[in-house]
C-alpha positions as CSV (number, residue, x, y, z in Angstrom):
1,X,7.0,-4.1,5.5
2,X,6.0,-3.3,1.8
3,X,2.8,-1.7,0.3
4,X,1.5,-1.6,-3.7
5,X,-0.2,1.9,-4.2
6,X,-1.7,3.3,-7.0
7,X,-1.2,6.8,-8.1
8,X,-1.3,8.6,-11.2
9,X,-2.9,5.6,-13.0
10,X,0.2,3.7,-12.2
11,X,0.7,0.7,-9.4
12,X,3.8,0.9,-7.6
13,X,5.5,-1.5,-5.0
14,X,7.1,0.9,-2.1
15,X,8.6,-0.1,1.1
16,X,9.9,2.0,4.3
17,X,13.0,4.9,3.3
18,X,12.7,4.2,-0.9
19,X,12.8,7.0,-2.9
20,X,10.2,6.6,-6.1
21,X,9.5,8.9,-9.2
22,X,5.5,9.5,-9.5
23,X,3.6,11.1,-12.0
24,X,3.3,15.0,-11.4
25,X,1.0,15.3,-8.3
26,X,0.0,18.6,-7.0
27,X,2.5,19.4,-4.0
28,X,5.7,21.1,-2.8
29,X,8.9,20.0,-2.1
30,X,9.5,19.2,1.0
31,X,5.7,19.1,2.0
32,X,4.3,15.6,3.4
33,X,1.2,14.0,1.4
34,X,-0.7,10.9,2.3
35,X,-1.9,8.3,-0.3
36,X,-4.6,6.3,0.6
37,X,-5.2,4.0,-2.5
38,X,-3.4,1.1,-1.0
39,X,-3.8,-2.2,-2.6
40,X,-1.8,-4.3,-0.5
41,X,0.3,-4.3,2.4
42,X,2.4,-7.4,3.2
43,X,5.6,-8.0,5.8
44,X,5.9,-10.4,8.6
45,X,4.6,-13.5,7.0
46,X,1.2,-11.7,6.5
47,X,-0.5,-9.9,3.5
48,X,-3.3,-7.9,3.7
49,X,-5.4,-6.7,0.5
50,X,-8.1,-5.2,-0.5
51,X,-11.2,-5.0,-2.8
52,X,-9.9,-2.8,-4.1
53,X,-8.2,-0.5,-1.8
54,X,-7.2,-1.5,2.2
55,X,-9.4,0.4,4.6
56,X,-7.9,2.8,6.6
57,X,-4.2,1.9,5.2
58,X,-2.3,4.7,4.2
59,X,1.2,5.4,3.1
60,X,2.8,9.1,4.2
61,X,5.5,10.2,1.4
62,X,8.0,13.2,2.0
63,X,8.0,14.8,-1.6
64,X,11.5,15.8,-2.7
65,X,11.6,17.1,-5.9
66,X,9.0,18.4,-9.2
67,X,11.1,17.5,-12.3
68,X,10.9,16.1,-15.9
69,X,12.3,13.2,-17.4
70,X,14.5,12.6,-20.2
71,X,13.3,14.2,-23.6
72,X,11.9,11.4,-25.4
73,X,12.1,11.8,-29.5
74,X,9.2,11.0,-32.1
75,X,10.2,11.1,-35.6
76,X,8.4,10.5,-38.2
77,X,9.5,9.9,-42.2
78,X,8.0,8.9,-45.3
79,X,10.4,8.0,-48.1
80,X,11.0,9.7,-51.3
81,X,8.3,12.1,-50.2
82,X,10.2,14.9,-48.1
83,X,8.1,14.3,-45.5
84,X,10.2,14.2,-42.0
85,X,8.7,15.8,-38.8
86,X,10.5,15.9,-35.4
87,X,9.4,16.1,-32.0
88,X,10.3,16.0,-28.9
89,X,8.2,15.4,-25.4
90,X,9.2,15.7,-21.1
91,X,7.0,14.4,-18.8
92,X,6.8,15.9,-15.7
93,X,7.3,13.8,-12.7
94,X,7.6,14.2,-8.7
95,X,10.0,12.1,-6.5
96,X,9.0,11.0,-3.6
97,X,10.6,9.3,-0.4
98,X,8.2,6.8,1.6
99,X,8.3,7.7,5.0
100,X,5.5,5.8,6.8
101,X,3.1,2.5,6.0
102,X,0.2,1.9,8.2
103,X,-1.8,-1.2,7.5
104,X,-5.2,0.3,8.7
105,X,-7.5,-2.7,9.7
């Protein structure tokens, strides 16, 4: 069985024991949250969606870890001008391990 959630602006396809990296949602490790945007849940020859989220579907994630991702760099450089700036960015993210799907009605 597999679900597509949305979270953090972002649609992700998830299915039973996978282990997925979310943008930074409010929650401890080791807590368990439940995400109720679900736009689809398929499996055994069915597939259920929504318009557009599934009542009463619902996904339960175990959240594992808050961490950041690798430093991304932005340079920027105009020629013969001496003009070079450097930057660098993280953005924080929360892993998270899928521990239940329930297909609602």
């Amino acid at each position: 069985m597999f679900a597509v959630i949305r979270t953090g602006g972002k649609q992700y396809k998830v299915e039973m024991d996978e282990v997925i990296a979310v943008e930074k949602m409010a929650a401890e490790p080791g807590s368990e949250i439940a995400i109720e945007e679900v736009l689809l849940v398929g499996g055994d020859g069915e597939v259920k969606t929504g318009a557009p989220f599934l009542p009463g579907a619902q996904v339960s994630a175990t959240v594992l870890a808050q961490r950041r991702k690798d430093k991304v760099i932005v340079f920027k450089k105009k020629r013969r001008k001496n003009y070079r700036r450097k930057k660098g960015h993280r953005q924080y993210e929360t892993l998270l391990r899928i521990t239940g799907i329930k297909a609602g009605a």
